[in-house]
C-alpha positions in Angstrom: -0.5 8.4 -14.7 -0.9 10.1 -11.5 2.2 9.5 -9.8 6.0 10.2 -10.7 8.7 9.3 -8.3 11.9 11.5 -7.8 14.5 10.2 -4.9 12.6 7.1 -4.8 9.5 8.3 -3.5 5.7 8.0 -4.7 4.8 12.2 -5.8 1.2 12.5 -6.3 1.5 14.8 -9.8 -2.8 15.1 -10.8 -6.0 14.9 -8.2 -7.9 11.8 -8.7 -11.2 12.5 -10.3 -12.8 9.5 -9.3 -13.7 7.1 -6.3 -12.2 4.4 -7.9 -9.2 6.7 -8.8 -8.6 7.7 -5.2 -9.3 4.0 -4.0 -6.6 2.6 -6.3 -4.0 5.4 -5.5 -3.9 4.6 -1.9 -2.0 0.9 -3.4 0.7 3.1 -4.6 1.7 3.6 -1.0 1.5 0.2 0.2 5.0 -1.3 1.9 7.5 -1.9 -0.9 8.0 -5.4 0.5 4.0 -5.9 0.8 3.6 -5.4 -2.8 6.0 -7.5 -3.7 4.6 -10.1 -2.2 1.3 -9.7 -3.7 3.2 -9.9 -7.0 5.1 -12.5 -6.5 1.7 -14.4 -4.7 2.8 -14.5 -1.3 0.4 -12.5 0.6 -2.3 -13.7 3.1 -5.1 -16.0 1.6 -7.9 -13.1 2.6 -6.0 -10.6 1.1 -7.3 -9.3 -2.3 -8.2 -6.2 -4.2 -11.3 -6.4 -2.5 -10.7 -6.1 0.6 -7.9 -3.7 0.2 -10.6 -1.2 -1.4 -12.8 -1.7 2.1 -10.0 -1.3 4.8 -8.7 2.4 5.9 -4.9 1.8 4.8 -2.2 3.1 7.6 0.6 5.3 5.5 2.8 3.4 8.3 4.8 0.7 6.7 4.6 -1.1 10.0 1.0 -0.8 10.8 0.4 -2.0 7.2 1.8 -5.2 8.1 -0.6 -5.5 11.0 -3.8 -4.6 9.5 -3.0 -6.9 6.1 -1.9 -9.9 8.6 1.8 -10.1 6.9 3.6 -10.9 10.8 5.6 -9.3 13.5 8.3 -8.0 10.9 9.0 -4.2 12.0 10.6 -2.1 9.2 13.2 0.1 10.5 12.2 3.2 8.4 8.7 3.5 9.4 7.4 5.9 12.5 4.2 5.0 13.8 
């Protein structure tokens, strides 16, 4: 309820009231290829809601892929 997208990107349309608001909104900006793992049950064995909460979560698609251990893969639309 806190997020529309126009031209395919993630707005941020309300301020979170809560921690665990805030916490959970940072998941909206997760790698579109990382989440889709994690729906489809292919991410790393230690990853889990868990410890997504307790890590600081790089807006950089690339640097998500390091911190959440997905590989070397280097997406071509992501600065770091």
């Amino acid at each position: 309820a806190m997020l529309e997208t126009k031209r395919g990107m993630p707005i941020i349309t309300a301020i979170p009231t809560s921690p665990y608001d805030r916490n959970i909104l940072r998941l909206a900006f997760l790698a579109p290829d990382i989440q889709r793992a994690i729906l489809e049950g292919r991410q790393p064995h230690h990853l889990n809601l868990e410890m997504l909460k307790k890590i600081e979560l790089p807006l950089s698609w690339s640097r998500q892929h390091d911190v959440l251990g997905f590989g070397d893969y280097q997406f071509p639309c992501s600065a770091d």
